[in-house]
SERO-4910 file (N, C-alpha, C, O; in steps of 0.05 Angstrom, whole numbers):
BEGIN
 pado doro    nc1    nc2    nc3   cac1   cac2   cac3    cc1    cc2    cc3    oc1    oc2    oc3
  Unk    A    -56   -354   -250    -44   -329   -240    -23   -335   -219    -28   -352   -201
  Unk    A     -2   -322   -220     22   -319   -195     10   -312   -173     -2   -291   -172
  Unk    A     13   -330   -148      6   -308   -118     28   -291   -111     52   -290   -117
  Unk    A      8   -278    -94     23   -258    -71     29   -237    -86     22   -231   -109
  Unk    A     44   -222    -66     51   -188    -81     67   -194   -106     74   -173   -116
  Unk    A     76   -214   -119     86   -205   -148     72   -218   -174     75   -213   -198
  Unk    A     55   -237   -160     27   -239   -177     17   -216   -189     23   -207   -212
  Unk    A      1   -208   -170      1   -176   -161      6   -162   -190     -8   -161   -211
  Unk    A     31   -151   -183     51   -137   -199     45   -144   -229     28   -135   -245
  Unk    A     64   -162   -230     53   -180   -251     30   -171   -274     31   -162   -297
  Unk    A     10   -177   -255    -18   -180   -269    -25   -152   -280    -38   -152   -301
  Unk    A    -17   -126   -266    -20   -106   -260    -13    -84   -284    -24    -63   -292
  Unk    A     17   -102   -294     34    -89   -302     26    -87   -330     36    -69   -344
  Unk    A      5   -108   -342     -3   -112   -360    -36    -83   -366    -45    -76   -388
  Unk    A    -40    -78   -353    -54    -57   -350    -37    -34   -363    -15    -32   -353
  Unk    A    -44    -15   -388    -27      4   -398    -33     31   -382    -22     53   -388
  Unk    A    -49     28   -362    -64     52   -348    -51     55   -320    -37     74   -317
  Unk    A    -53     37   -302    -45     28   -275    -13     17   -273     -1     10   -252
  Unk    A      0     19   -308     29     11   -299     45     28   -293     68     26   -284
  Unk    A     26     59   -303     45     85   -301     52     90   -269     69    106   -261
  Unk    A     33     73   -251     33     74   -221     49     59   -210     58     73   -192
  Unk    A     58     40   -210     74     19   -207    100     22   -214    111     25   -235
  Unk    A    109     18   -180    140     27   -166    156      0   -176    147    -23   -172
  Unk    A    184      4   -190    197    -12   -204    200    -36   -177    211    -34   -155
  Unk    A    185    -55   -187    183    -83   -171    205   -110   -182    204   -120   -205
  Unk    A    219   -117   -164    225   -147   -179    230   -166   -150    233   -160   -126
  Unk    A    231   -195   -170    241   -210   -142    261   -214   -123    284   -215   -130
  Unk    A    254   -215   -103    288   -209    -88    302   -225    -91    297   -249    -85
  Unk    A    323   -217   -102    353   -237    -90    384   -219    -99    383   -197   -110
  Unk    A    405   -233    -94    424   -214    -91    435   -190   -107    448   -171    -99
  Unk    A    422   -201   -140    426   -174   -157    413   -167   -160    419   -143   -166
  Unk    A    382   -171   -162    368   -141   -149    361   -127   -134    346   -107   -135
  Unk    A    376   -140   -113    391   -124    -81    396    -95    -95    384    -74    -98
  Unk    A    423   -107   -103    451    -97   -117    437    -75   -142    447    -52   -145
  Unk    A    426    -80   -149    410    -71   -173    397    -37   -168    404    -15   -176
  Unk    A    374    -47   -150    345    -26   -142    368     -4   -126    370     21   -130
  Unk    A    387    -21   -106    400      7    -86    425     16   -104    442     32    -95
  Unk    A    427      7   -127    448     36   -143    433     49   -153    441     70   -163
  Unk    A    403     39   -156    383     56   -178    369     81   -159    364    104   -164
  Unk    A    366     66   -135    344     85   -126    353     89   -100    336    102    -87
  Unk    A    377     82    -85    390    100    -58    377     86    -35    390     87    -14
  Unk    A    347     68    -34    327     49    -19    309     43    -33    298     52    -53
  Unk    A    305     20    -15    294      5    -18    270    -14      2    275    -19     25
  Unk    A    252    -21     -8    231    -38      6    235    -72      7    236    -84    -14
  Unk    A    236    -87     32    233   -120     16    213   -132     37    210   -131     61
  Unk    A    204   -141     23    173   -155     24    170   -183     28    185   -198     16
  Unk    A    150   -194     47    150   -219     40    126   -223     17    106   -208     17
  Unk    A    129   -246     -5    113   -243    -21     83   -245    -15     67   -232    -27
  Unk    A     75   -263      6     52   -269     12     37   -254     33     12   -251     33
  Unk    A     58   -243     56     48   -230     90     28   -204     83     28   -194     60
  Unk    A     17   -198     97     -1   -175     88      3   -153    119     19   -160    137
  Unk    A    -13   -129    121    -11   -115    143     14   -106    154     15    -98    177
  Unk    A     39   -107    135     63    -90    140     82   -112    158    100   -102    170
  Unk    A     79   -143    159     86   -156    164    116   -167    149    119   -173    125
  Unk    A    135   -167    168    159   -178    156    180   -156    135    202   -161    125
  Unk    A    164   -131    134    177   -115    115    208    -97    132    211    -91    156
  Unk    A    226    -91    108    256    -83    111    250    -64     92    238    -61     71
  Unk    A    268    -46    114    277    -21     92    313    -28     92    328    -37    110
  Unk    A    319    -23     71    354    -23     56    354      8     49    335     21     42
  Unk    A    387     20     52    392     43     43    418     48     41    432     34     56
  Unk    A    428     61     30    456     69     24    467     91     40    452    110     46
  Unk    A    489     91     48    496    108     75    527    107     62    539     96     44
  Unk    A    534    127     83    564    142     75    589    117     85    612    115     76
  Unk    A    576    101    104    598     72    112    590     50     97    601     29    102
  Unk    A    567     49     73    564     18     73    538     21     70    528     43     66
  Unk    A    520     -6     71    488      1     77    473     -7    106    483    -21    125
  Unk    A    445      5    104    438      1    129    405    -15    126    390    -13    106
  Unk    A    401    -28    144    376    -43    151    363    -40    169    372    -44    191
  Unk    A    336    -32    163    317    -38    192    290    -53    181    283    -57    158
  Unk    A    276    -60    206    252    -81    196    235    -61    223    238    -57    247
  Unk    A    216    -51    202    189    -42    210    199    -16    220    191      1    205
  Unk    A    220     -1    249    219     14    264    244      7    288    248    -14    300
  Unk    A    255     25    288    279     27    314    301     26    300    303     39    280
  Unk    A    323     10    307    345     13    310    357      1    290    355    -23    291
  Unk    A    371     12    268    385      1    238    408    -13    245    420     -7    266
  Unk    A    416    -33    228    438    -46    225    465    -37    201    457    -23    182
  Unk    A    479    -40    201    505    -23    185    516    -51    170    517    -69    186
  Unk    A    521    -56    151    534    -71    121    555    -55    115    553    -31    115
  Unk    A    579    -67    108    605    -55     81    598    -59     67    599    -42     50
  Unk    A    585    -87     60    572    -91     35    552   -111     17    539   -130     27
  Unk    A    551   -106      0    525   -114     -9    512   -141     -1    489   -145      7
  Unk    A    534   -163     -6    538   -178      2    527   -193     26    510   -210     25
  Unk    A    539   -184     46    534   -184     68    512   -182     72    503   -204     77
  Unk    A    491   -157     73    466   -139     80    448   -170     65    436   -186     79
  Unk    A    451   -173     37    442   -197     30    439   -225     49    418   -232     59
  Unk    A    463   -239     50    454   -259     72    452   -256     97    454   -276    112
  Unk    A    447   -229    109    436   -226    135    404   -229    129    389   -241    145
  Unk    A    394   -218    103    366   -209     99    356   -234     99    336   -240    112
  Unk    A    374   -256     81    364   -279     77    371   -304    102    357   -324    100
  Unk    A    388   -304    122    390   -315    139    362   -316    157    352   -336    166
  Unk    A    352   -290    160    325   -276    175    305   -294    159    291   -310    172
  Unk    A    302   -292    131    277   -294    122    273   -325    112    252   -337    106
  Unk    A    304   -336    113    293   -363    106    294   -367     69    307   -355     53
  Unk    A    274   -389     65    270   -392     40    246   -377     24    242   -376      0
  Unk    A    228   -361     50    206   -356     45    215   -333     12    238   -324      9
  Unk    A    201   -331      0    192   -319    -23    186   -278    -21    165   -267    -18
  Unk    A    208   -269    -24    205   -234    -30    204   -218    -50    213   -224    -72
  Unk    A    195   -201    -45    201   -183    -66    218   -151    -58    216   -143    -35
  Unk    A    232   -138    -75    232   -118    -74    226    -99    -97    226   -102   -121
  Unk    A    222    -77    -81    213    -52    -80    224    -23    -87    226    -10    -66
  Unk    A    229     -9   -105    238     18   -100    234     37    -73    213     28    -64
  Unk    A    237     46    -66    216     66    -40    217     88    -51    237     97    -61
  Unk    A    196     98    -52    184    122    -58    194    147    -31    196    144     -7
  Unk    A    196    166    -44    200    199    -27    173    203    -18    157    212    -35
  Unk    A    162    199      9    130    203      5    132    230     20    152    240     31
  Unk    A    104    242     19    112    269     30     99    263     61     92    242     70
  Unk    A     99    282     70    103    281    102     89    295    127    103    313    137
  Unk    A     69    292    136     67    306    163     81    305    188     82    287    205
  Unk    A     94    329    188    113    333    218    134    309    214    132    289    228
  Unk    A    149    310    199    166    292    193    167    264    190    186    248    190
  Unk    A    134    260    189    134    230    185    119    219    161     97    230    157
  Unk    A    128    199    142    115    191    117     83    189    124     72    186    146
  Unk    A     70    192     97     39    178    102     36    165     70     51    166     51
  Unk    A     14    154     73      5    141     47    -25    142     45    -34    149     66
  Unk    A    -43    138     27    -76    144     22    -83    108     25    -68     90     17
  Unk    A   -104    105     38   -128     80     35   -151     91     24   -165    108     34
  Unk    A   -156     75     -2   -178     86    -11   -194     51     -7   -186     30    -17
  Unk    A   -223     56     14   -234     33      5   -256     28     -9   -276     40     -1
  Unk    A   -259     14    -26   -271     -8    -49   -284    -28    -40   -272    -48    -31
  Unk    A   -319    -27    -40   -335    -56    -40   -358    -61    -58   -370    -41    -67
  Unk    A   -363    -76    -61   -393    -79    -78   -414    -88    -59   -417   -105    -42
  Unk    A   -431    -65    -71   -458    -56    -62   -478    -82    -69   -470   -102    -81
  Unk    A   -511    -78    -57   -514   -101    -69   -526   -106    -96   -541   -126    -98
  Unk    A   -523    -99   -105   -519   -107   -142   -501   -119   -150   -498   -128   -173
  Unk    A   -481   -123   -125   -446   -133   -122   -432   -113   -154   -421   -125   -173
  Unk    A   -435    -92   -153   -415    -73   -162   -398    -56   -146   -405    -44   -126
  Unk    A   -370    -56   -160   -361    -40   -141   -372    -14   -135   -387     -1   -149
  Unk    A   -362     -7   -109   -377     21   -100   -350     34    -88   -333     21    -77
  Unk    A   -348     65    -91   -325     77    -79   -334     80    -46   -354     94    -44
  Unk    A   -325     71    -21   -331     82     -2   -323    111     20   -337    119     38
  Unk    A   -297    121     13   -275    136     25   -249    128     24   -237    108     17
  Unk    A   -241    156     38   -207    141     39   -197    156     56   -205    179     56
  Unk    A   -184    152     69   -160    165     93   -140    170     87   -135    168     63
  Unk    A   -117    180    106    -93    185    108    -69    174    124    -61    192    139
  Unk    A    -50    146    127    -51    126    143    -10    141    152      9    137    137
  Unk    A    -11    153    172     16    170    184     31    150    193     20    138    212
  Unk    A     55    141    186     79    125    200     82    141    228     77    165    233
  Unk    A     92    118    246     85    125    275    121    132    277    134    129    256
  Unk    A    133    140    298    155    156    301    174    128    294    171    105    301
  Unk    A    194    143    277    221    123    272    217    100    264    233     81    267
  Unk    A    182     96    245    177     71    231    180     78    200    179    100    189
  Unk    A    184     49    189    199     61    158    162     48    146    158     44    122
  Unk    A    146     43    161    118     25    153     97     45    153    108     64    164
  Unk    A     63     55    145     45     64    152     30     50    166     14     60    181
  Unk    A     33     25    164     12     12    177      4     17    211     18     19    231
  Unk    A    -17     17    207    -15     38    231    -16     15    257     -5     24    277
  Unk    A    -26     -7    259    -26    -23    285      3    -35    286      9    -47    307
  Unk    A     23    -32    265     45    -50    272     71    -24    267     94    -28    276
  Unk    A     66     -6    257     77     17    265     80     38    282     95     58    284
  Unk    A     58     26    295     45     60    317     44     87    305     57    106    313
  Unk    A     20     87    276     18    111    275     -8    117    276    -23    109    294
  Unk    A    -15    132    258    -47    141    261    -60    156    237    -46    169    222
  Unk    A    -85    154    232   -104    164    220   -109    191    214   -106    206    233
  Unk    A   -116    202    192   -122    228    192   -136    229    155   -128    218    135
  Unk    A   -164    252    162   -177    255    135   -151    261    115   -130    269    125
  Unk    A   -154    259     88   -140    260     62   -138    288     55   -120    299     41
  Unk    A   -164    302     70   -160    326     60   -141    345     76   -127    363     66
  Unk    A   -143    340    103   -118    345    118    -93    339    109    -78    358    108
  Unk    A    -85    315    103    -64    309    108    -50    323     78    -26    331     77
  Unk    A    -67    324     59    -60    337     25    -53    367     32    -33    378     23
  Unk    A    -74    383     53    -63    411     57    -39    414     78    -28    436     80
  Unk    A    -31    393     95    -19    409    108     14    400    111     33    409    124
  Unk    A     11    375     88     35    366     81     47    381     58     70    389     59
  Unk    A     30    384     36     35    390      5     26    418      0     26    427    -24
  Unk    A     18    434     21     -3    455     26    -18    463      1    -12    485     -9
  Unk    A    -40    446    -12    -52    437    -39    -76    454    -33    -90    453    -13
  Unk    A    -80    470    -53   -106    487    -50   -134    472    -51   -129    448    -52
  Unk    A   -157    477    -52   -176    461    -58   -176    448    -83   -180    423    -83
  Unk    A   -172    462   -106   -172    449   -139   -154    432   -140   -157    413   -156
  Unk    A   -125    435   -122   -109    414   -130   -119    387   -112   -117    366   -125
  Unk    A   -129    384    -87   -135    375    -71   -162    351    -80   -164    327    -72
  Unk    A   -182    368   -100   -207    356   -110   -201    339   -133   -213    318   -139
  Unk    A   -175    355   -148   -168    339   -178   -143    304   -171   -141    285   -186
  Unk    A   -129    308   -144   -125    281   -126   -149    269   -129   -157    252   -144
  Unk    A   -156    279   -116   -183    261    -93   -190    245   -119   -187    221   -121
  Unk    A   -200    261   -138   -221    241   -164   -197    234   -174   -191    216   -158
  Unk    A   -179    235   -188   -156    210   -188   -157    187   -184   -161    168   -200
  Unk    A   -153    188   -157   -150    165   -139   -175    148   -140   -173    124   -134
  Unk    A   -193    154   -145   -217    142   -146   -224    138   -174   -245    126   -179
  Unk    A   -211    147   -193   -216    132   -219   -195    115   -217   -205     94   -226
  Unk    A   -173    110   -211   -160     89   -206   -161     70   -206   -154     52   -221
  Unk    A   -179     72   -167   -192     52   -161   -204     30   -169   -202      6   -168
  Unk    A   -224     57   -182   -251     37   -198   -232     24   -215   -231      1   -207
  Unk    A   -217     27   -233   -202     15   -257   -188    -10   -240   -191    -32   -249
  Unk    A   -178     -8   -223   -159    -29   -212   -177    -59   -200   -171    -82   -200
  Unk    A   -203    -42   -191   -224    -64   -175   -233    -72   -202   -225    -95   -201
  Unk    A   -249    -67   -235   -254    -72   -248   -230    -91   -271   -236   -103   -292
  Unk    A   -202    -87   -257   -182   -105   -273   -187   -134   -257   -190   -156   -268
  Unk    A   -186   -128   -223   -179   -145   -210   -196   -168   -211   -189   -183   -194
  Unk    A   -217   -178   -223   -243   -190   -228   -228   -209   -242   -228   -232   -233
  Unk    A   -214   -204   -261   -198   -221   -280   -177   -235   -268   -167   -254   -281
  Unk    A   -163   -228   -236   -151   -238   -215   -165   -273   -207   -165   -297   -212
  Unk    A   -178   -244   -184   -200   -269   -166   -217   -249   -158   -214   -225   -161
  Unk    A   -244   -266   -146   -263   -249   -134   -264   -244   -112   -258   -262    -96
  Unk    A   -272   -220   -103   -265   -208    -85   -287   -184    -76   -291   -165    -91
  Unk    A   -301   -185    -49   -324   -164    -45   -314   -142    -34   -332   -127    -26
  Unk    A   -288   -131    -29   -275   -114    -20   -246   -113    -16   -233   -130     -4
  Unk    A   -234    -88    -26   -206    -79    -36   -205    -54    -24   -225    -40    -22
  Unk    A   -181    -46    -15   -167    -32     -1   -139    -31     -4   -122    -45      6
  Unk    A   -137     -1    -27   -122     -2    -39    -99     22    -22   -106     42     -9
  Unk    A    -74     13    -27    -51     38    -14    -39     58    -34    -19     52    -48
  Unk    A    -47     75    -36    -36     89    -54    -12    107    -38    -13    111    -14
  Unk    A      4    113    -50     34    139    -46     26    158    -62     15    154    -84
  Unk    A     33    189    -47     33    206    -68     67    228    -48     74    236    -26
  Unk    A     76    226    -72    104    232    -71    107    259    -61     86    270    -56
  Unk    A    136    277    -57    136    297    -52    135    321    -71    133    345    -68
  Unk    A    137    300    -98    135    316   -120    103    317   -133    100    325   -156
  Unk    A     84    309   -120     55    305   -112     47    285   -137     27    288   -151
  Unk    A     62    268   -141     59    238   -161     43    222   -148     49    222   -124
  Unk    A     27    210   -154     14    186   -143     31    162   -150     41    160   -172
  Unk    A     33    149   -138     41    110   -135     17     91   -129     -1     97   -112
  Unk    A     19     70   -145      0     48   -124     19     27   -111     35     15   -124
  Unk    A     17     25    -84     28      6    -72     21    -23    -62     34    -43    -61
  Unk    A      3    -20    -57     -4    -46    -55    -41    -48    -60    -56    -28    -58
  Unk    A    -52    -78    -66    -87    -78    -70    -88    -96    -44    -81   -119    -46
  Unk    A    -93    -89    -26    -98   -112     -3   -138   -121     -8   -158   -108     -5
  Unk    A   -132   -151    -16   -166   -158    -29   -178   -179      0   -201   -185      6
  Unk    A   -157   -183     11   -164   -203     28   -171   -193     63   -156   -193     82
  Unk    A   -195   -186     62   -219   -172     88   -188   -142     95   -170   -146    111
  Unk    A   -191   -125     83   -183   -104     90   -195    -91    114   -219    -91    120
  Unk    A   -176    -80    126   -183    -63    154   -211    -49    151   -209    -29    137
  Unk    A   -232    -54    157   -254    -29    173   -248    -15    189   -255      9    187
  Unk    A   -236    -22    205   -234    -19    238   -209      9    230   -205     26    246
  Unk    A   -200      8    210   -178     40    198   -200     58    202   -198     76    219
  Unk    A   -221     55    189   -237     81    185   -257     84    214   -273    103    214
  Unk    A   -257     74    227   -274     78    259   -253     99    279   -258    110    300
  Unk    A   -232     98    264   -207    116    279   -207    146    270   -190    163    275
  Unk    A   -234    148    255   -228    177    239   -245    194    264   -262    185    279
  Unk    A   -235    219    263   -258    242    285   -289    238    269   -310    240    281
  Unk    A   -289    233    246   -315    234    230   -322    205    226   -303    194    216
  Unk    A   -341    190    229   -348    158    234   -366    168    199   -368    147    185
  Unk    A   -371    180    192   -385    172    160   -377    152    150   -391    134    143
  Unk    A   -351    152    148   -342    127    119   -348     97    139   -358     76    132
  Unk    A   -339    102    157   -332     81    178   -369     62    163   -372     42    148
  Unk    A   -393     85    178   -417     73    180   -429     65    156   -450     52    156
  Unk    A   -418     74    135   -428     73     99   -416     42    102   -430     22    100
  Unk    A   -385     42    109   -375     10    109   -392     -5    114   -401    -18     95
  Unk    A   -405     -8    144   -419    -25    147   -444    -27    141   -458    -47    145
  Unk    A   -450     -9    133   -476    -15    122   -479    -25     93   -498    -40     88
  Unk    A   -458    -15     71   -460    -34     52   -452    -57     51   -459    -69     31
  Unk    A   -432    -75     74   -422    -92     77   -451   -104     86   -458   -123     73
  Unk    A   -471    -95    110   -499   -108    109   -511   -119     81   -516   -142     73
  Unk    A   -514    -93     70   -529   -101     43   -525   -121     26   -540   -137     14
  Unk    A   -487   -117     26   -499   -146      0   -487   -170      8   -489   -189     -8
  Unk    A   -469   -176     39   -486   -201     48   -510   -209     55   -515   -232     62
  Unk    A   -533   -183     54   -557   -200     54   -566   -205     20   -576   -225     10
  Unk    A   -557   -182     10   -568   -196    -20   -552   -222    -32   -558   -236    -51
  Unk    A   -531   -224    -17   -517   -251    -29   -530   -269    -13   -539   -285    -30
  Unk    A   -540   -281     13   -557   -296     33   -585   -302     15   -598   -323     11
  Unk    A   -588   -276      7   -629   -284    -15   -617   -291    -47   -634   -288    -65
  Unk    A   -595   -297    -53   -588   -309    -78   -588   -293   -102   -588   -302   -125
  Unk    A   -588   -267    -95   -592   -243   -119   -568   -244   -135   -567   -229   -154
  Unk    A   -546   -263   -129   -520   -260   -155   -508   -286   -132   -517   -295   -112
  Unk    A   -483   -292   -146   -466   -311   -136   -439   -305   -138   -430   -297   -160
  Unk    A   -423   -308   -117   -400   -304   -125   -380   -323   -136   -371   -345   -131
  Unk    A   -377   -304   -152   -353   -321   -184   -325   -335   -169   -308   -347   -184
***
């Protein structure tokens, strides 16, 4: 298998279920710079491997030329494509990117959010759904991540009514969505690598579309859900995270 986020992709894309989710991805370099921002007006670029919102650029098309920012603050201005290109790549080196379409996500109080839904196995080591949140870009960040963006937390069901103002039925028929998804994505990802917990990012657009954005498999945040006013999901975490490192410690399964 390919690493990093276009492994990922990749692997993903082969799924006839989970590819309807999946934001037009390719590898970066100068024509699909050139490419994604005549298609889609911005763009996302990634490093292939960094995780936690690390290293990421937003690109966009503007009335002088294009513009760049990395994570939050203050954009840079391009004539052209060109250019915006070996600045990106002067920055990043040889290291390995990808880009991204960017999605229209919808918004509380003018700022993007995106869904974490988290995924672990219980101890039977099957997956188990645990919760999911609502992860708010912090002011004038183009990122959700919330420790390297400065934003913040909020239940799903909030953030669905008061962004999308989604009645309960539309609100319940999300919610299980996303969580059949899930399960489908954690039950592909086995065929990846193994993995006792996933924490997945989902987008849901302003046109109330779902996206999957990224599967982060490698020790995903807990410490997201201890930030909620409600500690349930937070304490279910750790307590199934108890369970089946003890059932993995008494030898009840092995990991693959």
């Amino acid at each position: 298998m390919l690493p990093g986020k276009w492994g990922l992709h990749t692997f993903y894309m082969k799924d006839n279920v989970i590819r309807a989710y999946l934001p037009d991805t390719r590898q970066f370099n100068q024509l699909t710079l050139k490419h994604l921002l005549g298609k889609y007006q911005s763009v996302y670029i990634k490093p292939n491997m960094s995780h936690a919102g690390k290293g990421i650029k937003k690109a966009w098309k503007s009335k002088d030329g294009y513009r760049l920012v990395k994570v939050k603050g203050k954009y840079k201005t391009f004539r052209t494509v060109q250019k915006l290109y070996k600045t990106i790549r002067k920055n990043t080196r040889s290291e390995a990117y990808i880009i991204q379409q960017s999605i229209d996500l919808a918004e509380l109080k003018s700022r993007p959010f995106d869904i974490r839904v988290m995924m672990m196995r219980n101890s039977q080591n099957r997956w188990s759904f645990m919760g999911m949140l609502a992860k708010v870009a912090g002011k004038s960040s183009v990122i959700t991540n919330v420790n390297r963006g400065g934003g913040y937390v909020i239940s799903v069901d909030q953030a669905l009514s008061d962004s999308l103002e989604l009645k309960t039925m539309e609100k319940r028929k999300i919610t299980q969505k996303l969580i059949r998804l899930s399960y489908r994505i954690c039950n592909r990802f086995i065929h990846y690598k193994y993995s006792s917990q996933i924490g997945i990012d989902f987008a849901i657009d302003k046109n109330k579309r779902l996206w999957v954005i990224e599967v982060n498999f490698d020790y995903p945040s807990h410490l997201l859900f201890s930030k909620l006013k409600d500690q349930t999901i937070y304490r279910k975490i750790k307590t199934v995270s108890r369970s089946y490192n003890n059932a993995l410690r008494a030898g009840k399964f092995k990991r693959k």
